[in-house]
Phi, psi and omega in degrees: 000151193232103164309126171224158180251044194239127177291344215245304183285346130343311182250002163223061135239304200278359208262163191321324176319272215285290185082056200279142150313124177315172148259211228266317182318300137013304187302321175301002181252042211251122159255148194030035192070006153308159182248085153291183203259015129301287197255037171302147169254291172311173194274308168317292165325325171272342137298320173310298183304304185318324191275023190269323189249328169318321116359298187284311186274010197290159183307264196340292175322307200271302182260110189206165196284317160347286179275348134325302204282326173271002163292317152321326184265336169239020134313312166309296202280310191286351157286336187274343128321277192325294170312311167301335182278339189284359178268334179264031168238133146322151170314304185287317185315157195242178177221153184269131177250358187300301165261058131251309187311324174315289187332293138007273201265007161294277164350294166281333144298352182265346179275326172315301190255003192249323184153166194273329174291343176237042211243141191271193186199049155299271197354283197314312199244134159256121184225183170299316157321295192307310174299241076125308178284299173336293180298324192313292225299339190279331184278345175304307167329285250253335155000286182286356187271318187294324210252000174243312159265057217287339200269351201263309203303112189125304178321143146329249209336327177300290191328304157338298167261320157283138173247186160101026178105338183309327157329293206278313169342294181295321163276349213279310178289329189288340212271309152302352186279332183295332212276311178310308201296350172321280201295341153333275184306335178305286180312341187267288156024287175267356167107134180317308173303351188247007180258034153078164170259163217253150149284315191298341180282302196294334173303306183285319193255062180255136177284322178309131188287349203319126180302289172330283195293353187245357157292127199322318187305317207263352148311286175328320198278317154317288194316298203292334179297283192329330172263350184259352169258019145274306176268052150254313170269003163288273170346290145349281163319315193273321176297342145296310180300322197288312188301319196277302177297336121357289175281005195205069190308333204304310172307316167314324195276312165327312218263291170358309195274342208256336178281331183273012143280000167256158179286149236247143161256191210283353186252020170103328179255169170302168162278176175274337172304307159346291190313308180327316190245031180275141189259316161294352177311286201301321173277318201283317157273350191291301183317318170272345188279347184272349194260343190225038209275150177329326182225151184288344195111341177284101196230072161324141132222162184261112190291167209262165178296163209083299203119169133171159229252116205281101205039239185267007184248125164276122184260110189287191181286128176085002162269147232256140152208141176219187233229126161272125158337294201280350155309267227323295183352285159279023165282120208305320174330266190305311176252094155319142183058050166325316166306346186255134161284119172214112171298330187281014150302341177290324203243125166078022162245213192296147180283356172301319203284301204287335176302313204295313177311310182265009144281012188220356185264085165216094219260353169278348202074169184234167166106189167295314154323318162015149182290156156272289164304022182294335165274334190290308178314302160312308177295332177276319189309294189283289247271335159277321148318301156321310185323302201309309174278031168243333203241013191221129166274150165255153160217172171253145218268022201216188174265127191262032150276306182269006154296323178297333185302307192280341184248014161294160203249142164286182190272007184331111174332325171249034192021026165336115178298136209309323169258026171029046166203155172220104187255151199208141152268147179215146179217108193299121160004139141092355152244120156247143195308178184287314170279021189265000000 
């Protein structure tokens, strides 16, 4: 595989014209022997599936008060856990927030695709999700080990000799597929039609006549890709936010003056049209999502006949290449000090300066490819962002040598911080720590 870091090629692997196939890679993401439309390889085909789907996530669908409201309601629930664990703490202990924001952005995707009547309650509850999101983070590790040894991956032999989690590795995905079709056979049960809207709903009543694409397996098979890449790369992001607002009080007080300047809805916070459009919001996350983006990058493609060129280098047909996030990122042209967190590269410069960022700026993918649910994401970001500088101060809970230690992100599809943990003092407003 040939990693590039080019903007100009970037957009002719990834942009609509060529649109290159996947590779192979691909293949470990297959649900119920389905192709969702993450692991569609062709270009044809990933069009035909998207637009099945492309509708339902577009910014108007999503962010609208429907759904605004039960993000809000498990916003609500989840400071209400968070306060409870913090009365049974000292001021100074610090608390792991990773599986509760999981939880969190569980919660609210399961309310997306099955229907808001059918939504899970992790917060609230110890249940079988909570075990079932613990082993994912464990299958999250163990990721590059299944997709560089897959025939090893599994083995007795394996079995044998790996520890560390390898166990919950192994069951994790099964363990989620068993847990959708549950919930599926629930929704069909009581009727679809009475949950509120569904991606399971749009899917069964899709006007496309497509055999293939309206069979209950490849139905099924969306829903399930969608939840498990939904709360992992949501969770991911907010537990960066939190860590980042932590590390940077100044921002907290920033974000803080500039939100309690909006008018309040009846559960305490702004609205998200509100949230949407804070200009210092909007840099403070642009910022964590380019320093911490959701995934490692590895976005396999296959070069198309012709070849083609990397500078002075040629790349022939069929050979696999992909363009890295975390390059793109650090591109020093575009982000100076690429290594500093500074949201205010966001704010007041040239439009020349802010074009050049967002053209190196994809912390969603680029292309025809796009994250689908990338609006759906932005709203649990910010509506949890705000949540946090309105109503909590952070410190980070560790000696921040070994905070940076534990919260560097793997190469992980999903970039999971390396101690699949994130610990913080959080002190509700109007309490401050002794060093706060």
């Amino acid at each position: 595989m040939i990693g590039i870091a080019d903007t100009e090629l970037m957009r002719e692997i990834y942009g609509i014209p060529n649109n290159f196939a996947k590779s192979s890679l691909y293949d470990h993401f297959l649900c119920y022997g389905e192709r969702p439309i993450f692991a569609t390889l062709a270009a044809s085909d990933h069009r035909r599936k998207r637009r099945l789907s492309t509708s339902f996530y577009q910014k108007p669908s999503i962010q609208n008060p429907e759904v605004e409201a039960f993000v809000r309601d498990r916003l609500s629930a989840l400071f209400k856990q968070i306060n409870a664990t913090l009365e049974c703490c000292c001021p100074q202990d610090s608390i792991n927030i990773y599986p509760l924001f999981n939880w969190f952005a569980f919660d609210n995707i399961t309310r997306l695709l099955y229907g808001t009547s059918h939504g899970s309650y992790t917060i609230e509850r110890d249940c079988w999700e909570r075990e079932i999101l613990l082993k994912l983070k464990q299958a999250s590790i163990w990721g590059p080990f299944r997709f560089n040894f897959p025939k090893f991956f599994g083995s007795r032999l394996s079995k044998t000799l790996l520890r560390n989690g390898y166990a919950d590795a192994l069951s994790a995905l099964g363990d989620l597929a068993s847990w959708n079709s549950i919930k599926l056979d629930q929704v069909c049960e009581h009727g679809y039609s009475e949950t509120g809207r569904s991606l399971f709903q749009h899917l069964l009543t899709s006007t496309d006549k497509d055999p293939e694409a309206l069979s209950q397996r490849y139905i099924s098979s969306e829903v399930l890709d969608n939840l498990n890449a939904a709360q992992e790369t949501v969770s991911v992001a907010l537990i960066y936010v939190a860590y980042r607002l932590s590390r940077h009080p100044d921002w907290q007080d920033r974000l803080f003056a500039e939100l309690a300047k909006l008018p309040r809805e009846d559960d305490g916070y702004p609205s998200f049209a509100d949230i949407d459009g804070m200009p210092l919001l909007e840099a403070f996350v642009n910022e964590v999502l380019r320093l911490h983006p959701g995934t490692s990058g590895r976005h396999e493609r296959i070069v198309h006949q012709g070849g083609i060129h990397c500078g002075d280098v040629f790349i022939p047909a069929d050979v696999i290449v992909s363009v890295s996030t975390i390059a793109l990122h650090h591109n020093e042209f575009a982000f100076p000090s690429a290594d500093v967190f500074d949201p205010n590269r966001w704010l007041g410069g040239s439009y020349e300066e802010y074009r050049a960022m967002c053209r190196c700026f994809a912390p969603f993918g680029y292309g025809s490819r796009i994250c689908i649910g990338r609006f759906f994401a932005e709203l649990q970001i910010k509506i949890l962002t705000a949540g946090l500088c309105l109503k909590y101060h952070l410190r980070i809970g560790h000696d921040l040598i070994v905070m940076e230690k534990t919260m560097r992100q793997t190469g992980t599809m999903d970039a999971v911080p390396v101690g699949l943990r994130c610990d913080l003092i959080l002190a509700p407003k109007g309490i401050r720590t002794l060093e706060g």
